[in-house]
C-alpha positions in Angstrom: -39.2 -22.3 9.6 -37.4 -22.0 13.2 -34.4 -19.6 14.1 -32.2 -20.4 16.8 -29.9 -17.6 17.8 -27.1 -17.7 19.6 -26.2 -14.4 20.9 -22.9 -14.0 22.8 -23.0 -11.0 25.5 -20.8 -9.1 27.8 -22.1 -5.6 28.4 -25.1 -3.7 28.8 -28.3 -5.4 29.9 -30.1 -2.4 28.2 -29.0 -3.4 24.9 -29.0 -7.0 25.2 -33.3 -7.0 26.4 -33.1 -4.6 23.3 -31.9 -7.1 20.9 -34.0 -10.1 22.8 -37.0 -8.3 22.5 -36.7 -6.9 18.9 -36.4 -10.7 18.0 -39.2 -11.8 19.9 -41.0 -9.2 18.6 -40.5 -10.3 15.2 -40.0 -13.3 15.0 -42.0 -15.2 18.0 -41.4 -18.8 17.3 -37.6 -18.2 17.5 -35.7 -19.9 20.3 -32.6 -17.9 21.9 -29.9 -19.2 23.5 -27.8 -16.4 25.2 -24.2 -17.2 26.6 -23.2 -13.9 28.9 -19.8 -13.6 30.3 -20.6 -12.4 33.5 -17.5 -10.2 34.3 -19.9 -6.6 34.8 -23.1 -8.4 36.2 -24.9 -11.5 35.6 -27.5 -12.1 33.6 -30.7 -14.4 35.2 -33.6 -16.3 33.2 -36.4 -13.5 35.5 -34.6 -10.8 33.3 -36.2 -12.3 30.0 -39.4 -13.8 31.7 -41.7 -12.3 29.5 -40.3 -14.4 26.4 -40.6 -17.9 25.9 -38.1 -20.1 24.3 -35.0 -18.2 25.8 -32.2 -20.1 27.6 -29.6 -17.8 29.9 -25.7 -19.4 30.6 -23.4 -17.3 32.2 -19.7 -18.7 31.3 -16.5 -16.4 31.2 -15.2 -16.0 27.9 -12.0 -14.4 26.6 -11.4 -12.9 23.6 -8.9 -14.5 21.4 -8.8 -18.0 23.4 -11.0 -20.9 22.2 -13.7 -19.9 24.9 -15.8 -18.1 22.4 -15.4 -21.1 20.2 -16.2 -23.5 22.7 -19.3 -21.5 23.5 -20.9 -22.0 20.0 -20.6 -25.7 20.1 -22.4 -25.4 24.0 -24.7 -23.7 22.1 -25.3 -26.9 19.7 -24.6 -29.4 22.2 -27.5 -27.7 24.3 -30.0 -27.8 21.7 -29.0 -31.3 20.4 -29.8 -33.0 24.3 -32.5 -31.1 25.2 -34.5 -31.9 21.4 -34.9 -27.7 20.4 -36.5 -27.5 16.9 -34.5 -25.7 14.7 -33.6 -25.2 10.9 -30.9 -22.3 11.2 -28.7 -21.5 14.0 -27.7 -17.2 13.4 -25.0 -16.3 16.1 -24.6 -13.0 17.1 -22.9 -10.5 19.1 -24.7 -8.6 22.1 -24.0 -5.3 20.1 -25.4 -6.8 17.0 -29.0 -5.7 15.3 -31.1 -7.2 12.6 -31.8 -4.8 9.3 -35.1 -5.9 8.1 -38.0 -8.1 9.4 -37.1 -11.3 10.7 -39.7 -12.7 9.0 -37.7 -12.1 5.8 -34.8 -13.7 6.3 -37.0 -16.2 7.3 -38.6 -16.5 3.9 -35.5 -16.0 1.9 -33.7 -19.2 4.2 -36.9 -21.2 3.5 -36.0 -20.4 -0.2 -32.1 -20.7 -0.3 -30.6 -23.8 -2.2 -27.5 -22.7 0.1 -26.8 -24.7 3.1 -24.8 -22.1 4.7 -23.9 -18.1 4.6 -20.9 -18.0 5.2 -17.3 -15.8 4.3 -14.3 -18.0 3.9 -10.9 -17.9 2.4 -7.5 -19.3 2.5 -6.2 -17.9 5.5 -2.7 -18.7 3.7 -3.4 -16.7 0.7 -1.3 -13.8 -0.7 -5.1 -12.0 -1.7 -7.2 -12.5 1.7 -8.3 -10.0 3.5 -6.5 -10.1 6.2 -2.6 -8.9 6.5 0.2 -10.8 5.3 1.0 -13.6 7.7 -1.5 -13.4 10.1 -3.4 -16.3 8.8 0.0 -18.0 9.6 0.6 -16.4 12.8 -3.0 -17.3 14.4 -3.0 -21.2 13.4 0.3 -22.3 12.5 1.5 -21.5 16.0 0.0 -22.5 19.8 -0.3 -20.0 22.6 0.6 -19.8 26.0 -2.0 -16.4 27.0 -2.2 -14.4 30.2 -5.5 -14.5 31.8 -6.2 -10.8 31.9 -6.8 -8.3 28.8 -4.3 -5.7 27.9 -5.5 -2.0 28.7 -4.9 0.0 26.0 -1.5 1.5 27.4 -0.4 -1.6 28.0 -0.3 -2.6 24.4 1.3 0.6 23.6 3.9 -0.4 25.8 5.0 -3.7 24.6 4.1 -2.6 21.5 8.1 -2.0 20.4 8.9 -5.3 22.2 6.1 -7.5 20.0 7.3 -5.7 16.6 11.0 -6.9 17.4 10.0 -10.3 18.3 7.6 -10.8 15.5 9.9 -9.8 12.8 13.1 -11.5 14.4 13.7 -15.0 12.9 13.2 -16.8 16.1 9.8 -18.9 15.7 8.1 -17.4 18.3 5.5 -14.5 17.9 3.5 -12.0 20.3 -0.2 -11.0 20.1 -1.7 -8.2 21.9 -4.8 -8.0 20.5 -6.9 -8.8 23.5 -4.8 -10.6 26.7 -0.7 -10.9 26.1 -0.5 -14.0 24.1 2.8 -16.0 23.3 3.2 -18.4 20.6 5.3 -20.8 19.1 5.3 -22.4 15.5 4.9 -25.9 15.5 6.4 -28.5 13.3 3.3 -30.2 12.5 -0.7 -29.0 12.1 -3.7 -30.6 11.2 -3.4 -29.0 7.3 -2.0 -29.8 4.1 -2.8 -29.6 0.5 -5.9 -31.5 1.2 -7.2 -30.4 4.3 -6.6 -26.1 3.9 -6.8 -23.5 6.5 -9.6 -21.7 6.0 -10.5 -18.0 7.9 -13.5 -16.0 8.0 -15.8 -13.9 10.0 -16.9 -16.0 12.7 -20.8 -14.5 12.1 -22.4 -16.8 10.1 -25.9 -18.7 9.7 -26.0 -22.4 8.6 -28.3 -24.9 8.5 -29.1 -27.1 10.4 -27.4 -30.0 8.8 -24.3 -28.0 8.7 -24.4 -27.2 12.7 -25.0 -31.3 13.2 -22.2 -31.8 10.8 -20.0 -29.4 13.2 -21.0 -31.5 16.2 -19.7 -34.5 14.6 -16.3 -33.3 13.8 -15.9 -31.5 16.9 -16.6 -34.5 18.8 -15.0 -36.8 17.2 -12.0 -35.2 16.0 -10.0 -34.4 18.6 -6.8 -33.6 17.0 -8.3 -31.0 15.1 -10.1 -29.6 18.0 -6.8 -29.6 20.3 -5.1 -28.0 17.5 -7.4 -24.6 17.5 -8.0 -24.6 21.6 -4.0 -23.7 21.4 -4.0 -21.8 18.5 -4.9 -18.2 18.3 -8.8 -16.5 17.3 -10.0 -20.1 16.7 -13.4 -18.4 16.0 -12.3 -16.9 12.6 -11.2 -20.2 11.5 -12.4 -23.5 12.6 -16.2 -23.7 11.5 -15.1 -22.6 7.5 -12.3 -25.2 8.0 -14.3 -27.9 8.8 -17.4 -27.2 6.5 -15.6 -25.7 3.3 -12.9 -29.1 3.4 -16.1 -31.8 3.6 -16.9 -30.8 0.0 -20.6 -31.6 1.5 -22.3 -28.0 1.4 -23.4 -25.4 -0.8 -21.7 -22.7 0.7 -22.3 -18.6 -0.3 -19.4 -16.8 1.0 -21.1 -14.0 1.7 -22.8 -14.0 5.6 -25.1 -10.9 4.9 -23.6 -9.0 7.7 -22.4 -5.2 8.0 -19.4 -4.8 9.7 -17.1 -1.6 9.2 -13.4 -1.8 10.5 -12.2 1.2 8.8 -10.2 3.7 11.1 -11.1 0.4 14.0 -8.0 -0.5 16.6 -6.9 -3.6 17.9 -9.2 -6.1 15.9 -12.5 -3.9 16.9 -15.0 -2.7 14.6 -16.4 0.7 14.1 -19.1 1.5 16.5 -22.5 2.2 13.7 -24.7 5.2 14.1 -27.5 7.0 12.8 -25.0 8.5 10.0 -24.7 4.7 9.1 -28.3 4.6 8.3 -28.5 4.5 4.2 -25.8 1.9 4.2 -27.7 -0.7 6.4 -30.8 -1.0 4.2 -29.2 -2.7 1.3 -31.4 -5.6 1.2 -28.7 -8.3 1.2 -27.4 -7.0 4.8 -29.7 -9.5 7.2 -27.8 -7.9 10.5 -25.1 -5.0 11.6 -22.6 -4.9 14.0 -21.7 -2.8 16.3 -23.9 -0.5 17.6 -23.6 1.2 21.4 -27.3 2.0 22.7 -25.3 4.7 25.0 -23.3 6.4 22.3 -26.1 6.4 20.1 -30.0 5.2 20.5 -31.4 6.9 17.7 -29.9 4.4 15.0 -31.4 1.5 16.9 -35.0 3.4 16.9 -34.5 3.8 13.0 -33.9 0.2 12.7 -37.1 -0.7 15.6 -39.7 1.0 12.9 -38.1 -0.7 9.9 -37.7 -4.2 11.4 -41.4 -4.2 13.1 -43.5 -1.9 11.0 
């Protein structure tokens, strides 16, 4: 049983060696594959010499635009040419954290009948969790985006402009979730009563016959892929849409992740800390998200003697 991880990063080197060496740690056989958007610093393969089985990229990714997206299939297309062993790929965040021993997942992925872990809904549905229209909003329209994201003043101030746009009934809507974003809805999409939208947490883990699955469609279908690089978070859609519509895979909609965004702004989740502790060791949780080593260390050293006692 191999893990590849794919763990996206944009902040901290502390906390990133953190999370590479805490996988290492416990899990040795496990190859990493780290894309780090190298707007702070640059990350170098001499940082990470003392693992083995760890490949560095540094690409510039944007929140909200189909870079994020585009990085997870690198990810695939990297270990595909290059003939890396795996039987799961597990993305992650740079701010993400495993809950238990590695070598338990391990076990219970060895074990699953499921081919994938994965949440997934109609992103069109009255009863998802997101808000009413937003499914809509993200992949019914395409985007024109500025290249630069907002400061939080500066969504405050177009804040008044984006609510009068959005609910005028001109088809054109504003996002200012990460950089100014400007979309229009279009007459026709790649979805219909056969083919439905689907949106979910882009953390998941899937087998490894689901990631070459993935490949194929994203290679070959390239009016699906067009479709998402101009639509809006393409991250929380496209890999449920293709894998829940092939009818191929036993998929759990559950991708045994913690993520609080109660009292969160602008899309982002609730920073965990040690007060969080009793809630992460619910055996079903695999890994949490997000924790900040500088706002608090003592939750990660918690989850250090439970992960590789």
């Amino acid at each position: 049983m191999k893990i590849c991880y794919l763990i996206q990063t944009h902040k901290s080197i502390e906390q990133i060696y953190r999370l590479v060496k805490v996988i290492k740690t416990s899990s040795p056989q496990s190859y990493i594959y780290i894309i780090h958007s190298p707007t702070k610093f640059k990350l170098t393969q001499e940082q990470f010499s003392e693992f083995s089985n760890i490949q560095i990229t540094n690409i510039a990714t944007q929140l909200g635009d189909f870079s994020l997206t585009q990085g997870y299939f690198d990810c695939i297309e990297f270990l595909i040419k290059h003939n890396i062993d795996f039987d799961w790929l597990i993305n992650l965040s740079g701010q993400d954290y495993p809950t238990q021993p590695l070598f338990k997942i391990e076990k219970f992925l060895q074990n699953t009948s499921y081919d994938a872990f994965a949440e997934y809904f109609d992103a069109l549905s009255l009863q998802n969790p997101w808000r009413i229209g937003l499914g809509r909003q993200r992949y019914f329209y395409h985007y024109w985006r500025a290249s630069q994201e907002l400061t939080n003043w500066q969504k405050i101030l177009i804040k008044p402009i984006k609510n009068l746009v959005n609910a005028s009934p001109f088809k054109v809507k504003i996002e200012t979730s990460y950089a100014l974003a400007i979309g229009k809805e279009l007459k026709h999409t790649p979805f219909h009563q056969k083919y439905i939208c689907y949106g979910g947490s882009y953390f998941v883990t899937l087998s490894k016959k689901c990631v070459m699955y993935l490949y194929e469609v994203f290679s070959t279908n390239k009016y699906l892929i067009q479709h998402y690089q101009q639509a809006s978070q393409a991250e929380e859609s496209l890999i449920q849409t293709i894998l829940v519509n092939s009818d191929l895979f036993r998929i759990s909609n559950t991708n045994h992740r913690y993520i609080d965004f109660k009292g969160s702004k602008y899309g982002h989740p609730r920073i965990l800390t040690i007060q969080d502790y009793d809630s992460l060791l619910n055996k079903e949780i695999h890994f949490a998200r997000k924790f900040d080593i500088h706002q608090d260390p003592k939750i990660l050293d918690l989850l250090d003697k439970l992960i590789c006692r």
